[in-house]
N, C-alpha and C positions, 0 to 999 in steps of 0.2 A: 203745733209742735208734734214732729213725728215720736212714735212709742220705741223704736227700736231704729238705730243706723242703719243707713243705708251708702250702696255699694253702685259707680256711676264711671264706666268704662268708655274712655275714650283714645284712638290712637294708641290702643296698649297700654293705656294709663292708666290703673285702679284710681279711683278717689273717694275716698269714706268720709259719708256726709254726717254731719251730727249738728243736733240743736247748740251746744256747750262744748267750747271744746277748753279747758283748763292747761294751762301751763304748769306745767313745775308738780310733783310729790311730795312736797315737804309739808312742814305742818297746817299752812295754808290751805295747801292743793288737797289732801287728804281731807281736812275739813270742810271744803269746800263741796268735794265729792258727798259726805256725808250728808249735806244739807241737800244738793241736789236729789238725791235718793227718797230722802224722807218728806222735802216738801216742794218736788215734782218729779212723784213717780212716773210717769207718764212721758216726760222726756226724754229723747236719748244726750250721751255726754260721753267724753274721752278725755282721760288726762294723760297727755304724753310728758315723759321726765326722761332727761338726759342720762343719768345715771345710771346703775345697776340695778337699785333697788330703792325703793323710799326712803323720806328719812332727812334729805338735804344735808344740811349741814351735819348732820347727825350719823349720816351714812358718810358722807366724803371725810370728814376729820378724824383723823388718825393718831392723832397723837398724846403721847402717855397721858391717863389721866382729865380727859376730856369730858365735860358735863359742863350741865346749865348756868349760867349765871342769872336767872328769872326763877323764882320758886315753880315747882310744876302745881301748885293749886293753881295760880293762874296763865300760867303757860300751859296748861293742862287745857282741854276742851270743858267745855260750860254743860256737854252735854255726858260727860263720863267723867265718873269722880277719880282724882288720881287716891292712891293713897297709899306710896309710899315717902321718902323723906323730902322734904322742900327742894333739896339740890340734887339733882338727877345726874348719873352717867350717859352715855351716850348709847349704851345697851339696853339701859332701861327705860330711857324714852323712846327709841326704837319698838323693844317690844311693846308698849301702848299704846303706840300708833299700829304696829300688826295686829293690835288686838281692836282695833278701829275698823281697821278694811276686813280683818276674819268675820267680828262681828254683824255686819253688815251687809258682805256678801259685795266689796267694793272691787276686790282684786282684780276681776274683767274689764272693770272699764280702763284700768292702767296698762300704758303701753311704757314701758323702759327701754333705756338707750334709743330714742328716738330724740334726736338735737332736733331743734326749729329754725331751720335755717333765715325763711323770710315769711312774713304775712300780708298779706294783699287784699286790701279790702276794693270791695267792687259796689259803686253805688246800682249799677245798673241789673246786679244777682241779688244786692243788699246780704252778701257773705263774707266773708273771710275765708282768703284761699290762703291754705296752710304747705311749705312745703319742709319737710323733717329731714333730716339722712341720721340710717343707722350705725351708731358709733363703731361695732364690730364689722360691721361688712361694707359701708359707702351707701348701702343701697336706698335709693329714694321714695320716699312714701307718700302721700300727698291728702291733704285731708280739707273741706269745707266745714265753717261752722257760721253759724246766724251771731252767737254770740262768743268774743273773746275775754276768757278769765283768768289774769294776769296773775300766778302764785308765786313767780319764782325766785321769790325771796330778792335783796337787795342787793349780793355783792357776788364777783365771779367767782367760781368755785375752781376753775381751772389752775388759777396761780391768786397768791395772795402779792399783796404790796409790799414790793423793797425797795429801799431808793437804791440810787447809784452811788455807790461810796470808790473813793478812788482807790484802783492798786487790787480790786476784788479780785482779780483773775490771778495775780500773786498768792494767792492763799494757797496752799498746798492741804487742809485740812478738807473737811466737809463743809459744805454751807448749806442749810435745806431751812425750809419755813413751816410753821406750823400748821397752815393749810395743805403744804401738800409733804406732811412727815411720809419720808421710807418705812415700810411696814418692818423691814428687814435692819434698819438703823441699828449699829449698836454702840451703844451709848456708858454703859457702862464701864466702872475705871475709866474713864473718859475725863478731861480737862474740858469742859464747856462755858460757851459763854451764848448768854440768851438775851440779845436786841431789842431793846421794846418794854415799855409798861403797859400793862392792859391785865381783860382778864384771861387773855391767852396765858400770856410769860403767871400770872397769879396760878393758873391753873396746870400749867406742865411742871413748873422749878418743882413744887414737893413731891411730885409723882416721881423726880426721877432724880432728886439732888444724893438721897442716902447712899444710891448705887451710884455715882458719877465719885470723881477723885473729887472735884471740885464743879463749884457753878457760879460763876459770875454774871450775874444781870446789871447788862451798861443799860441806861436808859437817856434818852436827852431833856427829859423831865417828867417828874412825879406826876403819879393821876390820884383819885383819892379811892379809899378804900373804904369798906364796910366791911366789921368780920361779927360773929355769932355763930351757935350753934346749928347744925341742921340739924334741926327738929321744930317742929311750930307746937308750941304747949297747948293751942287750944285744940287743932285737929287732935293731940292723943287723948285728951282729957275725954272729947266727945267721942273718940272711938272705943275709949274705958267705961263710955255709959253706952256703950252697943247703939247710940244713935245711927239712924240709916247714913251710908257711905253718900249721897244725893243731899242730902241733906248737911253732912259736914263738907262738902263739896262747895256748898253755895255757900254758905255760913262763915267759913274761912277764904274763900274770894271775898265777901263785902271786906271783910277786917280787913285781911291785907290794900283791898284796893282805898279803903280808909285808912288804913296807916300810911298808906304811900302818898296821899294827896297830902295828908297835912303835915309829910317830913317837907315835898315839896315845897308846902308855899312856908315852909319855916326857913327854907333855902332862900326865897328872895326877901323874906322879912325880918330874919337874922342869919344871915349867910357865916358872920365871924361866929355866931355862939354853936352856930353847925358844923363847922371847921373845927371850933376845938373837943367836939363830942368827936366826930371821925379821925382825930390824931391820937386822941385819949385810948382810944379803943387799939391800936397801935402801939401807944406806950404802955399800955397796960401787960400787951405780950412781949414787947422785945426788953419791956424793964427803963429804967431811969438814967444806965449809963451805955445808953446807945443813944446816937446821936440821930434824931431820925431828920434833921435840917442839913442838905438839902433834898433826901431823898424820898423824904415822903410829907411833902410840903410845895403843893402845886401855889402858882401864882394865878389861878384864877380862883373863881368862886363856885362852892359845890352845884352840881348838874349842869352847870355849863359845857361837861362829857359824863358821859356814863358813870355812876360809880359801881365800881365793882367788886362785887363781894365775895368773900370771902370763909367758907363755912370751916366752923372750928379753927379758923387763923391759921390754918395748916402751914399756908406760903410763911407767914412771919414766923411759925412756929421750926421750920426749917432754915431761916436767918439764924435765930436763936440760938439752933441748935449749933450752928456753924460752916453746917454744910454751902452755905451761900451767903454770898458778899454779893454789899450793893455797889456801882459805883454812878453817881449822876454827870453826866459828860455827853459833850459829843464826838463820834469817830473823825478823827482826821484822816488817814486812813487804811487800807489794809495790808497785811507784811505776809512773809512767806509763812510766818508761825502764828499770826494773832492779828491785834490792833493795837495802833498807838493814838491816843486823845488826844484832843485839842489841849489840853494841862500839858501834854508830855507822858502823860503813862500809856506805862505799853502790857498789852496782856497780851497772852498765850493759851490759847486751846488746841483741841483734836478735832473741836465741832463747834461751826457757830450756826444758833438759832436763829432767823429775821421774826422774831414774832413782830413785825412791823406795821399789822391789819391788812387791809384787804382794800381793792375797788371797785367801787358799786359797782353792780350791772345794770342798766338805764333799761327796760323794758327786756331784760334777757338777752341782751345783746344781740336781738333779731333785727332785721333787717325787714322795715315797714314801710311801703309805702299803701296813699291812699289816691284810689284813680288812678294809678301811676304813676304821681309826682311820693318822693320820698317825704314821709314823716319828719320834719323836725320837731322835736319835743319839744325844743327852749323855746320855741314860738308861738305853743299853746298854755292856757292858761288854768290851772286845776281845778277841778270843784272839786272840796271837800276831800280833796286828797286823795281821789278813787276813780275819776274821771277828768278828761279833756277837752277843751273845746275843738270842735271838727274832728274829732277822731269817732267815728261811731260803734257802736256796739262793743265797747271793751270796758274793760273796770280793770284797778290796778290794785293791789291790797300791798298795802304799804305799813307796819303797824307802827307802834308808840315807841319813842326813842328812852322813858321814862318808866316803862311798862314792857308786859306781857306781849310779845306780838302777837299771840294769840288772842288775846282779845278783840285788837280792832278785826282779826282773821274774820271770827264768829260771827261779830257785828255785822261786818261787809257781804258775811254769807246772805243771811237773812235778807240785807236790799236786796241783793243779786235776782234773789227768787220772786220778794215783791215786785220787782223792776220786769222781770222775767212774765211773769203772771198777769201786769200792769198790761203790758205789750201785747200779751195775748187777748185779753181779752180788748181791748181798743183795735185790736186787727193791725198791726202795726208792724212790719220786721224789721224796723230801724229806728234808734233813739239816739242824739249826740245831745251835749250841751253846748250853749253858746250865754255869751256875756248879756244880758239884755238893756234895752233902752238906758235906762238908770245906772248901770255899770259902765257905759262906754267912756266916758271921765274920770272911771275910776284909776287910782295910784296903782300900777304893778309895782310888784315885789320879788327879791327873792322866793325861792319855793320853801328856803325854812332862816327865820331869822338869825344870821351868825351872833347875832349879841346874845340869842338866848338859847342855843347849841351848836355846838362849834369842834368836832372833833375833824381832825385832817379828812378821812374817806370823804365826808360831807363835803366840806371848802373844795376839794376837788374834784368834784362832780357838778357842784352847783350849777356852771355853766351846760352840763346838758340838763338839767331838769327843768321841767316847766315852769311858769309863774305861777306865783301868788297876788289875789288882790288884795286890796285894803276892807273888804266886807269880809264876815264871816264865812258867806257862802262859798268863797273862793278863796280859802285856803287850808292847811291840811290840820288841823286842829289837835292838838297835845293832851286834851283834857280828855280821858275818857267818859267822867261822870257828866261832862256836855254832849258825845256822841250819843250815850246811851237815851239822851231825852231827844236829841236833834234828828238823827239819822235813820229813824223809825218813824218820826212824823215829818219825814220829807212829802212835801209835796207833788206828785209824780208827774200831776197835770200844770206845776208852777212854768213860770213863762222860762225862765231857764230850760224846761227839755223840749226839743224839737223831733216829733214826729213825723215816720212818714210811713 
């Protein structure tokens, strides 16, 4: 592994070689940087990110009122204790990730507004040829790395998901989505109506429903909610006994990551007595004569999508208030002034929301081949949810649909560098996985089982993502408290990885 990149001119061509070369700035890429720094100094690495600035989702979402739906103890890194309230705005996780790259001395290796256009792996260099274009000027930059680290989160940031509803171009109002809000929007004394259950519409309607005339959120059905206060009682308790901030750090990751497994499996062991604690929690704010059937009374069973929480009930706390009405329907379609539903009712706004979610991005939406022939994804098969078969030298951090992305981040940091280390010392500039002996009868599968999550972005994507097998090794696994014992005593010499 070289100590510093290097510069390799040909034809007029700059090409900046690096050991690592990292996709994406977001809380992945950043942490991932981190890890390379501290446990291989010695390396060189570049994280090229699309964007302006770091940050991902966190930098591109714009819209009123935007923060976490993941407590930041554990969307927080493992190695810097957060500590301020469990639900985070989008300024305040920002700053804690600047205060990641400050601390650290990460800033140089990130390159901004660098798009990745294609990746080219070479058996015969054993690299990855990178080529980027700079989003303000076109101009093309071109980079080698030995190994590829897949950050860039899961869904495109460019535009989020709307369906096609008939009649949209008859709207004379605004229509904008919560991925890509007008900074300049004004919304206020406004008549709006906001498309979509999730924790998008949970998290925009209170930030903007008191200033708007009205808000109506159509939804085509209920998801389920969790609401509670932001605050965690035992982080203040220990930071009232001036315990070290490292120490309530980990202390309130186990709890929560312990609370969180056994609401789980209370989900698939009494899923009706879970149900009625998450409506309860519901009826408790909007009171006894509100009807909350059919709108906040999904027809499936809790975690079968995300549930999304809700700190301090604000969103119901702004039903209540009156500033927003639900209505459960779906658009039939759109008029010069509103929408008219499938029932027959017709609303009217000055602005309608799509908070309608997003679609994945399958590797960054880069354009890969290997040898020359193009990548299909759906053709390989995953290990362990981080790697491919026949795709070499890449890892993909993908994190938990139940959990923290951050976690499995952290987790996957750690192989990288074993894996990395591994390689080095066996002499080796090339590792892929493949299925071995004993696997090749095995059952494929989808890459994540729809009977046991199942939100739209997923179902339509499924067909680009990879398979899953029927062995543990070969699929992407939901349990973190299984990663944490599995994924650290991976075997690097097992017949699954092929060196060369």
């Amino acid at each position: 592994m070289t100590t510093v990149a290097t510069e390799h001119k040909s034809d007029d061509i700059v090409t900046e070689e690096f050991d690592v070369l990292i996709v994406g700035a977001g809380v992945a890429g950043v942490g991932g940087a981190y890890h390379l720094s501290t446990q291989r100094p010695n390396g060189s690495f570049v994280v090229l990110e699309s964007q302006e600035s770091f940050g991902g989702t966190w930098w591109s979402h714009n819209y009123p009122g935007i923060r976490s739906d993941s407590d930041l103890h554990t969307y927080g890194y493992k190695f810097k204790p957060w500590t301020g309230p469990p639900i985070a705005t989008a300024e305040e996780i920002l700053k804690y990730m600047g205060e990641v790259i400050n601390e650290n001395d990460l800033a140089s290796h990130i390159r901004y507004k660098h798009r990745i256009e294609s990746a080219s792996w070479s058996s015969e260099k054993n690299k990855w040829f990178i080529q980027a274009e700079l989003t303000d000027t076109g101009e093309k930059k071109y980079f080698t790395a030995n190994f590829l680290w897949m950050c860039q989160g899961y869904y495109r940031h460019s535009e989020g998901y709307t369906p096609d509803w008939p009649e949209m171009d008859s709207y004379q109002g605004e229509i904008v989505h919560t991925e890509t809000w007008p900074k300049d929007l004004v919304y206020e004394g406004k008549k709006v109506i906001v498309i979509g259950s999730g924790a998008s519409s949970a998290t925009l309607i209170p930030a903007i429903a008191e200033k708007c005339e009205h808000v109506t959120l159509v939804q085509r059905s209920p998801i389920y909610y969790s609401t509670g206060r932001n605050r965690d009682d035992l982080a203040e308790t220990l930071r009232e006994l001036d315990v070290d901030p490292d120490w309530i750090h980990e202390i309130v990751r186990r709890k929560i990551l312990r609370d969180t497994a056994i609401f789980f499996k209370r989900t698939l062991e009494k899923p009706d007595e879970v149900r009625e604690e998450l409506l309860n929690g519901i009826r408790n704010v909007l009171g006894p004569d509100y009807e909350i059937e059919p709108h906040f009374t999904p027809d499936y069973k809790p975690w079968r999508q995300r549930v999304a929480y809700v700190p301090d009930a604000d969103f119901f706390e702004s039903i209540k208030a009156g500033y927003v009405s639900v209505v459960t329907d779906e658009i039939e379609t759109f008029t010069e002034t509103g929408v008219v539903l499938k029932s027959g009712e017709t609303h009217d706004a000055d602005i309608v929301v799509t908070a309608t979610g997003f679609n994945m991005n399958v590797l960054g939406d880069i354009d890969f081949t290997i040898d020359d022939e193009p990548l299909v994804l759906s053709d390989t098969v995953t290990y362990r949810g981080m790697m491919f078969t026949g795709v070499p030298n890449l890892l993909w951090v993908f994190g938990y649909f139940r959990g923290s992305w951050t976690y499995r981040a952290d987790l996957l940091a750690d192989f990288v560098c074993r894996l990395l280390t591994h390689m080095e010392a066996r002499g080796a500039p090339r590792v892929e996985v493949r299925l071995r002996d004993e696997d090749k009868d095995m059952e494929l599968l989808p890459w994540q089982d729809p009977e046991s999550f199942n939100p739209s972005y997923l179902l339509r994507a499924m067909p680009f993502l990879p398979k899953s097998g029927a062995k543990p090794e070969w699929h992407h696994s939901q349990d973190y408290w299984e990663d944490t014992q599995v994924i650290p005593a991976i075997d690097l010499d097992g017949d699954e990885f092929i060196y060369q």
